[in-house]
C-alpha positions as a Markdown table, in Angstrom:
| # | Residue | x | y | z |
|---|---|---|---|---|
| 1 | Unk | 102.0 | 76.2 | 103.6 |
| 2 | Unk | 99.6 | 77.5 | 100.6 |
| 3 | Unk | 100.9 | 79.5 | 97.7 |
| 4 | Unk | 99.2 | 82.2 | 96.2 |
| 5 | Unk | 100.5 | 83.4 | 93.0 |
| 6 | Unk | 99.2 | 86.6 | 91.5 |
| 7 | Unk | 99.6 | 86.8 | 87.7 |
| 8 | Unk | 99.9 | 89.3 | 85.3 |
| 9 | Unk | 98.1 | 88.0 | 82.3 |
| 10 | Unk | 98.7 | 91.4 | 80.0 |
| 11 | Unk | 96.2 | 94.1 | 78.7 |
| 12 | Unk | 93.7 | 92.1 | 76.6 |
| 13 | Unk | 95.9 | 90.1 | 74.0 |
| 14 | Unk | 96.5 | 86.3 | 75.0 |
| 15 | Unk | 100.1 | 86.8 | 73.1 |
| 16 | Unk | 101.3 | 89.5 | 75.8 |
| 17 | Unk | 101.4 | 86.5 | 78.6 |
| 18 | Unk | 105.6 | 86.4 | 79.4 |
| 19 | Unk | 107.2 | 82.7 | 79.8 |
| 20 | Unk | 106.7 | 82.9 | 83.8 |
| 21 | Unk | 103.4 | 83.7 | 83.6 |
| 22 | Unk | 102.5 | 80.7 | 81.5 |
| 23 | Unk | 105.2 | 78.5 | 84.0 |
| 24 | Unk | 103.4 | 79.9 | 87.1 |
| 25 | Unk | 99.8 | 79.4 | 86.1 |
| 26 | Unk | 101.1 | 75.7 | 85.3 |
| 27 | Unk | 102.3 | 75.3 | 88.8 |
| 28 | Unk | 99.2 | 75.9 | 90.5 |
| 29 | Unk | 96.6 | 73.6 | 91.3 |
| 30 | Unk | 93.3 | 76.2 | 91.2 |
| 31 | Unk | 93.1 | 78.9 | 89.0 |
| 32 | Unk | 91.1 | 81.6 | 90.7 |
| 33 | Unk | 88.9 | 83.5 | 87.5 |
| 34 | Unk | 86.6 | 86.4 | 88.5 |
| 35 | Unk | 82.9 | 87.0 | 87.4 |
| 36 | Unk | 82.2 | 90.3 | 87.2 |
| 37 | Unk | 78.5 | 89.6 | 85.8 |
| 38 | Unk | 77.4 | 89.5 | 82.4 |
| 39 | Unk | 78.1 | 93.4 | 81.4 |
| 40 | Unk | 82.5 | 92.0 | 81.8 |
| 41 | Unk | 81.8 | 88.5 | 81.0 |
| 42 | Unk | 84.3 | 88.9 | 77.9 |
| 43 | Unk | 86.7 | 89.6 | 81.0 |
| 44 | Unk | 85.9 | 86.2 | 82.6 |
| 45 | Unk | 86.2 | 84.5 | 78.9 |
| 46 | Unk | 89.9 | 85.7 | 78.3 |
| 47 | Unk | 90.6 | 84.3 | 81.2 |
| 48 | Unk | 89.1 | 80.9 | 80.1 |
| 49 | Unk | 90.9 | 81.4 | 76.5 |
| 50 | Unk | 94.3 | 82.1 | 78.1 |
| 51 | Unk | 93.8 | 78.8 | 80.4 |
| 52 | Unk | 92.8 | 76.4 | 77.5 |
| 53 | Unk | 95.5 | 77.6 | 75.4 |
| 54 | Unk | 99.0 | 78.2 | 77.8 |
| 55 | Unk | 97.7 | 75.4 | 80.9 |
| 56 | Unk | 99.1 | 72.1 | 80.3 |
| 57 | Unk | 98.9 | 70.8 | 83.9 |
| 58 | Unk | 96.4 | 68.1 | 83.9 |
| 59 | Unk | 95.9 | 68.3 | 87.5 |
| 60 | Unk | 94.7 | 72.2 | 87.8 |
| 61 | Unk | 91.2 | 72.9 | 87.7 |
| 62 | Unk | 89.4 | 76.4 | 87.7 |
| 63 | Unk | 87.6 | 78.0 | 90.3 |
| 64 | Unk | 84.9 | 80.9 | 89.0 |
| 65 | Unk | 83.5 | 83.3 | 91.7 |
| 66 | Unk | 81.7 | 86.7 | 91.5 |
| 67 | Unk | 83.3 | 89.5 | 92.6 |
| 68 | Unk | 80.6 | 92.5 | 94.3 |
| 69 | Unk | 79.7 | 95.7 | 92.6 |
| 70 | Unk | 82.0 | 98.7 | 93.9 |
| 71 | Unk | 79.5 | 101.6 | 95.6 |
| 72 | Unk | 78.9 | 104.7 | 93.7 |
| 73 | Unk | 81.1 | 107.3 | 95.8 |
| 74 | Unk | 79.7 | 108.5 | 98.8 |
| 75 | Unk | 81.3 | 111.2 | 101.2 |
| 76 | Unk | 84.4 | 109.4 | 100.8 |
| 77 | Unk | 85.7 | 107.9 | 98.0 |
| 78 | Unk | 88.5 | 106.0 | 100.1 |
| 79 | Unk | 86.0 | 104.7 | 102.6 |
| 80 | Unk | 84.2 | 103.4 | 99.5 |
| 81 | Unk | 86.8 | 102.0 | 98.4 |
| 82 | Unk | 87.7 | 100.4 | 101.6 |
| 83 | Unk | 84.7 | 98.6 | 101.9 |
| 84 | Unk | 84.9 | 97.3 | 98.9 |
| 85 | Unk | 88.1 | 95.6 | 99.5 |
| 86 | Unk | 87.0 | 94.6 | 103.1 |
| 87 | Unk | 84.3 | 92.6 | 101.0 |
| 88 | Unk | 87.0 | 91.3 | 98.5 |
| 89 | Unk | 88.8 | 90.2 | 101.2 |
| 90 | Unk | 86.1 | 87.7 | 102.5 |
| 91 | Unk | 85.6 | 86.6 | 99.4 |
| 92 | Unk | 89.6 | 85.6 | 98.8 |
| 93 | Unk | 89.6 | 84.0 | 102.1 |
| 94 | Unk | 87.1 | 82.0 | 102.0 |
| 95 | Unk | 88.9 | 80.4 | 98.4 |
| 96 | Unk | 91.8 | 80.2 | 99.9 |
| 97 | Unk | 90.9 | 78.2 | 102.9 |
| 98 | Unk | 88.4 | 75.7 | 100.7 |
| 99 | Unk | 89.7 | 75.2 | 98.0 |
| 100 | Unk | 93.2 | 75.1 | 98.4 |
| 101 | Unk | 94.7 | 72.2 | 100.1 |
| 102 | Unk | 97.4 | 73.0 | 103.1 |
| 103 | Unk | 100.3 | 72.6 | 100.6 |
| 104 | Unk | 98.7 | 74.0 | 97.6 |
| 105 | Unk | 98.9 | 76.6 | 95.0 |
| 106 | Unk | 96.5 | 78.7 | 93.4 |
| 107 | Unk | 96.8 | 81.3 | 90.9 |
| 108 | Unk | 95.0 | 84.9 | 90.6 |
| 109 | Unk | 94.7 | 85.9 | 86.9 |
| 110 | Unk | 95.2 | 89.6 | 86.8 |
| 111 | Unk | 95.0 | 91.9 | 84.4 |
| 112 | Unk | 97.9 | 93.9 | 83.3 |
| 113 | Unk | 100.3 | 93.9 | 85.8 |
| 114 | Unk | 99.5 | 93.1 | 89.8 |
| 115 | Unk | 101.5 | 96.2 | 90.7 |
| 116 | Unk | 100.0 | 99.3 | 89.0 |
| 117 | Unk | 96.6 | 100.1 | 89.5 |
| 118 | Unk | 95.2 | 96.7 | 91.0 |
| 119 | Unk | 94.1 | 96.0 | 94.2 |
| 120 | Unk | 94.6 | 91.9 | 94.3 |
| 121 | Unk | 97.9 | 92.6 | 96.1 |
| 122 | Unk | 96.4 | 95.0 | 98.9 |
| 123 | Unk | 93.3 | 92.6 | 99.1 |
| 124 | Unk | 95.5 | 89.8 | 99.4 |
| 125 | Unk | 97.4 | 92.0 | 102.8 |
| 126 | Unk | 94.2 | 92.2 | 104.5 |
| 127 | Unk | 93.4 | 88.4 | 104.3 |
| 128 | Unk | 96.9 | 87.7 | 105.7 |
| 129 | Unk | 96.5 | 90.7 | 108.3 |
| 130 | Unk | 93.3 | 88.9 | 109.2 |
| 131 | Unk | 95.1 | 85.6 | 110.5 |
| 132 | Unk | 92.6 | 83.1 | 109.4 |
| 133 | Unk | 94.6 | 81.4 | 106.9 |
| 134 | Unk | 98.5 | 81.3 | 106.3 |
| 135 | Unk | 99.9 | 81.5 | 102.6 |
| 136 | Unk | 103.3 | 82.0 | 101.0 |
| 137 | Unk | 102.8 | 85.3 | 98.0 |
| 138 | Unk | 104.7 | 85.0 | 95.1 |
| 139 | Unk | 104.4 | 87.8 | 91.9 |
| 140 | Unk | 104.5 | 87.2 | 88.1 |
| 141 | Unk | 104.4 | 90.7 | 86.4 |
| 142 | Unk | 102.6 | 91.2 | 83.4 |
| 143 | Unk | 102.5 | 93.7 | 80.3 |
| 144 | Unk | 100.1 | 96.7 | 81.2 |
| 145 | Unk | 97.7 | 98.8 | 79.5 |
| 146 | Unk | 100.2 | 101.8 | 79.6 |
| 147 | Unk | 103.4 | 99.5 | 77.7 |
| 148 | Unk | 100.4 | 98.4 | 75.3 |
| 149 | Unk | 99.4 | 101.9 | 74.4 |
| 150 | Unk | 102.6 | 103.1 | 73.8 |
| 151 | Unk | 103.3 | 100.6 | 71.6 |
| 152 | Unk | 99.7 | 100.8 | 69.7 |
| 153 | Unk | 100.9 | 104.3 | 68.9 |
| 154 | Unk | 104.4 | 103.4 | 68.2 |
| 155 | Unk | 105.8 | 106.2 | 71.3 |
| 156 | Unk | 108.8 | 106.4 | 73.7 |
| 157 | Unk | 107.1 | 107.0 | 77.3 |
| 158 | Unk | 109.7 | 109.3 | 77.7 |
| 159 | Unk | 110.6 | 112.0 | 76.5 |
| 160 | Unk | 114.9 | 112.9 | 76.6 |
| 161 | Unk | 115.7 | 114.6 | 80.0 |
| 162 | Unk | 112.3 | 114.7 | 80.9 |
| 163 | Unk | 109.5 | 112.7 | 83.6 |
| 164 | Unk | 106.3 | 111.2 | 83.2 |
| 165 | Unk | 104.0 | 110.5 | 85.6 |
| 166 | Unk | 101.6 | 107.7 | 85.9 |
| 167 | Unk | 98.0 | 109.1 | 87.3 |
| 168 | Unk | 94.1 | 108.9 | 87.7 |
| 169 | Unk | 91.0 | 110.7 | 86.2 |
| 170 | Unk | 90.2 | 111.5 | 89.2 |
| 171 | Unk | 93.4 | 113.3 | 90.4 |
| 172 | Unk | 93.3 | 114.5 | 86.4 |
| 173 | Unk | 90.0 | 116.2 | 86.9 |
| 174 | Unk | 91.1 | 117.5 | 90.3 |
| 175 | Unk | 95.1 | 118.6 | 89.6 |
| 176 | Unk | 95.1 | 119.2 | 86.1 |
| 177 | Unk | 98.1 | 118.3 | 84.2 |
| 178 | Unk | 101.3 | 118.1 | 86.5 |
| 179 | Unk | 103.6 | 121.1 | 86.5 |
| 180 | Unk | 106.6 | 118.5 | 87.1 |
| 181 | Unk | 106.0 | 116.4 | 83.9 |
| 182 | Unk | 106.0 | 116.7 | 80.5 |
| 183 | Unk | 103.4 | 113.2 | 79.8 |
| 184 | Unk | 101.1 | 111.9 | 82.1 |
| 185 | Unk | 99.7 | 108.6 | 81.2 |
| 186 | Unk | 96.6 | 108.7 | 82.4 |
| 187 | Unk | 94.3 | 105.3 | 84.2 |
| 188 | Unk | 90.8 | 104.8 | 85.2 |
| 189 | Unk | 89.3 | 107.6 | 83.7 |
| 190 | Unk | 85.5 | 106.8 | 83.6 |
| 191 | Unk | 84.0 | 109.9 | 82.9 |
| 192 | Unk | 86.9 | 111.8 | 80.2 |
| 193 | Unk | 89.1 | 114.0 | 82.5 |
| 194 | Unk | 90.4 | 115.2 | 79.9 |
| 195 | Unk | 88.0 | 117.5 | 79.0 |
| 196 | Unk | 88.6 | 119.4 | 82.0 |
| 197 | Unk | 92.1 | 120.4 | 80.9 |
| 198 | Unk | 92.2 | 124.2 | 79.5 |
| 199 | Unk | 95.4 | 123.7 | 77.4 |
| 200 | Unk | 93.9 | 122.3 | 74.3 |
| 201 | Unk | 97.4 | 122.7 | 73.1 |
| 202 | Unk | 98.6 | 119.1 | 74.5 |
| 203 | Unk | 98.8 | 116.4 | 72.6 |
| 204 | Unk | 96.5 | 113.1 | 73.3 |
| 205 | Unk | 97.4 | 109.5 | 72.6 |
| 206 | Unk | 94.0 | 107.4 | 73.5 |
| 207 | Unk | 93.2 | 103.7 | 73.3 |
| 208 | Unk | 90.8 | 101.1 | 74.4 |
| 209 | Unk | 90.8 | 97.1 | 74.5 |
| 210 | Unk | 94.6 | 97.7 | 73.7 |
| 211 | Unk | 95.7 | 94.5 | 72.4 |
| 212 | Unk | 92.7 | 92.9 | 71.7 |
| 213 | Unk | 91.0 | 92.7 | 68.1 |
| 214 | Unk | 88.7 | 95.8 | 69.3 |
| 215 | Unk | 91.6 | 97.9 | 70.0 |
| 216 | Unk | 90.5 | 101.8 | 69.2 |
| 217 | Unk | 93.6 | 104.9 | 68.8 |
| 218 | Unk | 93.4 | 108.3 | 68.5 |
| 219 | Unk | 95.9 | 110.3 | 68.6 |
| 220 | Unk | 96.3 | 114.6 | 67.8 |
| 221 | Unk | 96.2 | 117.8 | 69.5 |
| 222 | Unk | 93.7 | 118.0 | 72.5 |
| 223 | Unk | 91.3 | 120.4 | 71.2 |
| 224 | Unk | 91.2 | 118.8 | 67.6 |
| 225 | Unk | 90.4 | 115.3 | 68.4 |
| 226 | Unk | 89.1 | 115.1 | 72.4 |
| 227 | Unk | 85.1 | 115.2 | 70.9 |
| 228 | Unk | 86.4 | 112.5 | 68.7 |
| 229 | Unk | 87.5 | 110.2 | 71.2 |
| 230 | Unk | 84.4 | 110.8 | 73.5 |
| 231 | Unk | 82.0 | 109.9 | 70.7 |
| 232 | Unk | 84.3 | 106.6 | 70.2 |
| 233 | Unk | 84.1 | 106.1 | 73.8 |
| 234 | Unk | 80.5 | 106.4 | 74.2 |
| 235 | Unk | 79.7 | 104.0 | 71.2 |
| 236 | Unk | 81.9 | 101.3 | 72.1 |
| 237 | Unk | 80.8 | 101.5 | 75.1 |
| 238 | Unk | 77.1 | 101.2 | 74.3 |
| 239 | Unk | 78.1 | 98.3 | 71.8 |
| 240 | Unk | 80.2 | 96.0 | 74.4 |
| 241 | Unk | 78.5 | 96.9 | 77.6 |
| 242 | Unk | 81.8 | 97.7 | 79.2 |
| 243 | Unk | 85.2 | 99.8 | 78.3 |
| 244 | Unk | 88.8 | 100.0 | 79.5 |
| 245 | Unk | 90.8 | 102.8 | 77.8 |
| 246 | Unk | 93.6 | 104.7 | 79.0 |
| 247 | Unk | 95.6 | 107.9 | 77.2 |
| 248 | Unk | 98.7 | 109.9 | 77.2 |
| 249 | Unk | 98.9 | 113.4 | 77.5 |
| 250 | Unk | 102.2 | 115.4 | 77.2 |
| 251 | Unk | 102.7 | 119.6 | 76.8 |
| 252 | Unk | 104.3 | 120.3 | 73.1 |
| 253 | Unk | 107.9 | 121.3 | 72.7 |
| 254 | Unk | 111.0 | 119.8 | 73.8 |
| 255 | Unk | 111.8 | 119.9 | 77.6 |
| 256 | Unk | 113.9 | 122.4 | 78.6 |
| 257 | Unk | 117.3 | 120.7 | 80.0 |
């Protein structure tokens, strides 16, 4: 039977890639990269850097393909969503079943960590529910965005006693900041939540390409620096072509025991 392996490769620096990681990419004989056209092709190339510095095996070779655009919203961001994958899906299977031998492996570079805010893993359930091609799933975990943030601004996730919560822009700009946290971390937030949040009180710990020689902090109360990190935003942005950024918000004072 094929193995898939889906790797965590880290947030953006080659050096966050664990021991297993570098063993399980070496184990597979493709190594599935993604295209996500020439806006993310820096996203394609740290894929290429990480193979041509950790991959030893002289038998693996790489396979490139493009993955589609994602639809602006419609009525329903789920069914959006859902298409999207459905297309994925196709995509994945049709790798799998030609360019994969019966008793091969191939790898899936991922960024961050398979299990938090990716869809490979889900993607990879529909292409199994879908019966056309059998395939053993194994998981390597990777560092994310979130443990490379707080470590760019030298912070426990957690405060003593209390929870954090792990959330969306969306939900952010939705919600607001949870009443049963005192930090949310806060993920793919194109369009600055944040700003939405009436308690300019909180405290903000931002940063983009975290990990990589671009990386960009902020940190400070809300209302002092949020205009700050929009402006940063926008012009890296405009300079790359593309941004990923993520942030921290947690309510001042101790938690209450």
């Amino acid at each position: 039977m094929r193995t898939l392996l889906v790797v965590g490769i880290g947030a953006g620096n080659p050096e966050h890639m664990t021991v297993q990681a570098i063993n399980g990419l070496n184990r597979a004989d493709v190594l599935f990269i993604p295209d996500k056209g020439e806006a993310k092709s820096e996203l394609a190339g740290l894929r290429r850097e990480i193979c041509d510095r950790f991959v030893t095996n002289p038998k693996s070779r790489r396979v490139e393909f493009e993955v589609p655009v994602r639809a602006e919203p419609a009525a329903s961001y789920r069914a959006t969503v859902d298409d999207w994958h459905e297309a994925i899906a196709g995509i994945y299977e049709a790798l799998i079943r030609d360019e994969l031998a019966e008793d091969g492996c191939g790898a899936f570079l991922i960024w961050g960590d398979p299990c938090l805010y990716d869809s490979a893993l889900r993607i990879l359930e529909r292409v199994q529910a879908r019966g056309n091609v059998e395939f053993a799933l194994e998981v390597i975990p990777g560092i994310t965005s979130v443990q490379a943030l707080a470590a760019g601004h030298r912070l426990a996730l957690n405060r003593i006693g209390d929870a954090f919560l792990v959330t969306t822009g969306r939900r952010l700009a939705q919600e607001g900041m949870p009443d049963d946290a005192g930090t949310a971390i806060v993920m793919l937030d194109g369009k600055c939540a944040f700003r939405t949040l009436a308690d300019k009180d909180l405290s903000i710990f931002w940063g983009a390409y975290l990990g990589t020689p671009d990386e960009v902090l902020v940190c400070g109360r809300l209302g002092d620096v949020e205009d700050e990190i929009v402006r940063l935003r926008d012009e890296a942005r405009r300079r790359k072509g593309w941004i990923m950024d993520t942030y921290l918000l947690r309510r001042p004072g101790e938690p209450q025991e």
